[in-house]
C-alpha positions as CSV (number, residue, x, y, z in Angstrom):
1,X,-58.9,55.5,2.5
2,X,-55.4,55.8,1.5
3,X,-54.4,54.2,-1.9
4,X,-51.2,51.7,-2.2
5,X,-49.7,51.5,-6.4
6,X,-47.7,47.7,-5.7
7,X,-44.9,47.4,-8.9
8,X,-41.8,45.3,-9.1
9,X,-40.4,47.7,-11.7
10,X,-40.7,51.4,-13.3
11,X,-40.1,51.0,-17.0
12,X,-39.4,54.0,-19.5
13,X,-41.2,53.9,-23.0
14,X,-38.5,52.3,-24.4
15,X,-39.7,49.5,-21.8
16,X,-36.3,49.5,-20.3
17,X,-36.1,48.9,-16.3
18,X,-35.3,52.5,-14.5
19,X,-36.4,50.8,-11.1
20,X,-36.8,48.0,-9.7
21,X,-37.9,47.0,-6.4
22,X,-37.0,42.6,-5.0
23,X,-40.0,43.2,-2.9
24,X,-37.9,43.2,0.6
25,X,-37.5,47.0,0.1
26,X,-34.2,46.4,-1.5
27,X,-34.3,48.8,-5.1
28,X,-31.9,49.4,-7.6
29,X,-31.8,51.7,-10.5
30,X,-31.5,50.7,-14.5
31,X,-28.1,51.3,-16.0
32,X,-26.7,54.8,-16.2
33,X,-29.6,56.2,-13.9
34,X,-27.8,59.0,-12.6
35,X,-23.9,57.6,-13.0
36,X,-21.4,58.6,-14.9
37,X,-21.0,57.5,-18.3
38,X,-18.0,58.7,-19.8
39,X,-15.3,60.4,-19.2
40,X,-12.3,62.5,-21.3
41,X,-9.9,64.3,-20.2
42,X,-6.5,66.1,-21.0
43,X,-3.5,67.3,-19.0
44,X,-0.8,69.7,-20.6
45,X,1.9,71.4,-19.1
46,X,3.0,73.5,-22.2
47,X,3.1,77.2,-21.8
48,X,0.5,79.3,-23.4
49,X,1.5,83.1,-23.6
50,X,-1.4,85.7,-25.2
51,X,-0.7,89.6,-25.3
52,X,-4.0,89.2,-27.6
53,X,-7.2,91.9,-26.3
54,X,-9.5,89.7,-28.0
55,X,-10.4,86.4,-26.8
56,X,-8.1,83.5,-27.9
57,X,-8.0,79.9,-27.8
58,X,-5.8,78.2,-24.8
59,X,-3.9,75.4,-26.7
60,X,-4.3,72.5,-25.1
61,X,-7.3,73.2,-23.2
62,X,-10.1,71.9,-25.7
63,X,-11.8,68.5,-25.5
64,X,-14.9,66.6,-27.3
65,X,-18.1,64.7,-25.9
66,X,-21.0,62.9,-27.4
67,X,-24.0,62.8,-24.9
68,X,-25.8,59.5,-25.3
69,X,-29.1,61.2,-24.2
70,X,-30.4,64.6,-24.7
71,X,-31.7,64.5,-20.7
72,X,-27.8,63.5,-19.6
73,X,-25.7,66.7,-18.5
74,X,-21.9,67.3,-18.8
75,X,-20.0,68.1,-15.6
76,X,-16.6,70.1,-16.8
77,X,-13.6,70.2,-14.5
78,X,-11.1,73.5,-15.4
79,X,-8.1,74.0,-13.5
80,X,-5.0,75.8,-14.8
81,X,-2.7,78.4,-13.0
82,X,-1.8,82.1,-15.0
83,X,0.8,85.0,-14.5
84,X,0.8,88.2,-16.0
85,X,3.9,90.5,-17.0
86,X,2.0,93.5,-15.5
87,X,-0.9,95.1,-14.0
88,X,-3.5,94.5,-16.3
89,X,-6.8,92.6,-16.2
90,X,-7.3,89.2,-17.7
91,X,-10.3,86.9,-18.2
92,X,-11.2,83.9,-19.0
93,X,-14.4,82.2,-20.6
94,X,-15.8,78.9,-21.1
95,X,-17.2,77.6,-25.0
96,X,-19.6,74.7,-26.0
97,X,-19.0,75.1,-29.4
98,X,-19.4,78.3,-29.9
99,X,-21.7,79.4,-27.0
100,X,-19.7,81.4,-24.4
101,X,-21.2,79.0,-20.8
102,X,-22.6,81.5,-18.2
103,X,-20.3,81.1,-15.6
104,X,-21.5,83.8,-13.2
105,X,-18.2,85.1,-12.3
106,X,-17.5,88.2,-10.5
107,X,-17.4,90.7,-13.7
108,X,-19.3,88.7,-15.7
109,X,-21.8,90.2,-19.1
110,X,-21.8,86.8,-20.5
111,X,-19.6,84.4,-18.8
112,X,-16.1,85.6,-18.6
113,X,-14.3,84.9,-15.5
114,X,-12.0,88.5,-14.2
115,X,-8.3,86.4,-13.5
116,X,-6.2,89.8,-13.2
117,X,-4.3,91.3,-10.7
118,X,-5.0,95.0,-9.0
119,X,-1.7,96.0,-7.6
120,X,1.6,97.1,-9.9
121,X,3.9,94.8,-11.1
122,X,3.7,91.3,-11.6
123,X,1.3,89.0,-10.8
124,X,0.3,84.8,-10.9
125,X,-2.9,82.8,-9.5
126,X,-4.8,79.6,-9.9
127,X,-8.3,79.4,-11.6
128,X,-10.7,75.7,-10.6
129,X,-14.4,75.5,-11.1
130,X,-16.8,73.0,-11.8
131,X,-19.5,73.6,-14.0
132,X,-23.0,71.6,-14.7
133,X,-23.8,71.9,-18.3
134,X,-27.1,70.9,-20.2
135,X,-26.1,70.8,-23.6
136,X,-29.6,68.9,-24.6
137,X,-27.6,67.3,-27.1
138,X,-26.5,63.9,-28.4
139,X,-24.4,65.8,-31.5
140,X,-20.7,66.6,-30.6
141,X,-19.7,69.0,-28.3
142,X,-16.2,70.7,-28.4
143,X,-15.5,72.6,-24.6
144,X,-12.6,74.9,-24.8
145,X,-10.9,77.6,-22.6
146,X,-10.3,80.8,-24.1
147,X,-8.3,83.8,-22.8
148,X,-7.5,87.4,-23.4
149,X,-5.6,90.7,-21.7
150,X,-6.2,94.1,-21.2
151,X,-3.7,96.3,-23.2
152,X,0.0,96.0,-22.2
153,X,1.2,92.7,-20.7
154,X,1.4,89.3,-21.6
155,X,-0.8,86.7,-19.7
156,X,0.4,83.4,-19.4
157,X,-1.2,79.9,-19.0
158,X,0.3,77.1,-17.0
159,X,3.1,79.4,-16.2
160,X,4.0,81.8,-13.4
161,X,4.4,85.1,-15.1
162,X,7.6,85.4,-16.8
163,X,7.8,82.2,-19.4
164,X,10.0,80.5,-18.2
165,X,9.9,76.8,-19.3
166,X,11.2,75.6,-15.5
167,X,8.5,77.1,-14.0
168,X,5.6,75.1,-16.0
169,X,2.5,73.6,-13.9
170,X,0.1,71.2,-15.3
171,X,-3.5,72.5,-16.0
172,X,-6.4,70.1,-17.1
173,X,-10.0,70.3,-18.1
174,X,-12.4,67.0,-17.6
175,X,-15.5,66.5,-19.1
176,X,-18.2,63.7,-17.7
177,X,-21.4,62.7,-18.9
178,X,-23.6,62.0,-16.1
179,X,-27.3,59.9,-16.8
180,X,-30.3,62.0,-16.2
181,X,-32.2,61.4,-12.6
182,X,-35.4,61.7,-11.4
């Protein structure tokens, strides 16, 4: 004999609704099950120029969320284009506050992302990814982009490769926090 469980509504221990059926089939989902919740975001088109072989702070690239739930995750949105003033190697890494993100890039240890060129001269690119975070948090958390170079050669953000202030692009980095789902 098969066994039938007949409910009108899934409640969490706070006793707030997280589904709810009208009983025509018809079911709906409490609020923020699996939306988004909040979003920030920043744009900049100033010119960031490193000839640093440590890793460095992007200016303008840095943003702040507070999770509402330790269960919700933060989607982060990266885009920003680079040049270089030679043929060196350049990466790139993700921080939640001080925690470098895995990003599984191509030459990654802990998360740093290879944006260099291989042939002589100069060189430019684009870097976008989309990366699903959980912080397990409901404290502050600062995201920020941070870059370095190889010796020789300066690497530039939001900028083809030769600093140029008519040549700037407009990078951005987005952070959403998205409800927890079944």
């Amino acid at each position: 004999m098969a066994s039938i469980l007949k409910v009108n509504q899934l409640q969490d221990l706070g006793g707030n609704a997280i589904i709810t059926s009208d009983g025509s089939g018809n079911i709906t989902t409490g609020t923020g099950f699996g939306k988004v919740l909040q979003v920030v975001g920043t744009q900049t088109s100033t010119v960031f120029s490193t000839t640093s072989t440590s890793y460095v702070d992007v200016t303008g690239f840095s943003l702040s969320i507070t999770p509402s739930s330790t269960s919700n995750k933060i989607l982060v949105l990266l885009n920003f284009r680079y040049g270089n003033s030679a043929s060196v190697a350049n990466t790139c890494q993700l921080l939640r506050n001080t925690d470098v993100i895995d990003l599984g890039g191509v030459n990654n240890n802990l998360g740093n992302v290879y944006i260099g060129h291989g042939s002589s001269g100069k060189g430019f690119g684009q870097v976008s990814f989309n990366y699903f975070d959980t912080p397990s948090s409901t404290s502050a958390l600062t995201y920020k982009l941070q870059v370095h170079t190889d010796t020789g050669g300066t690497l530039y953000i939001n900028n083809r490769n030769d600093g140029n202030a008519t040549t700037n692009i407009i990078g951005s980095l987005t952070l959403m926090e998205i409800s927890a789902w079944l």
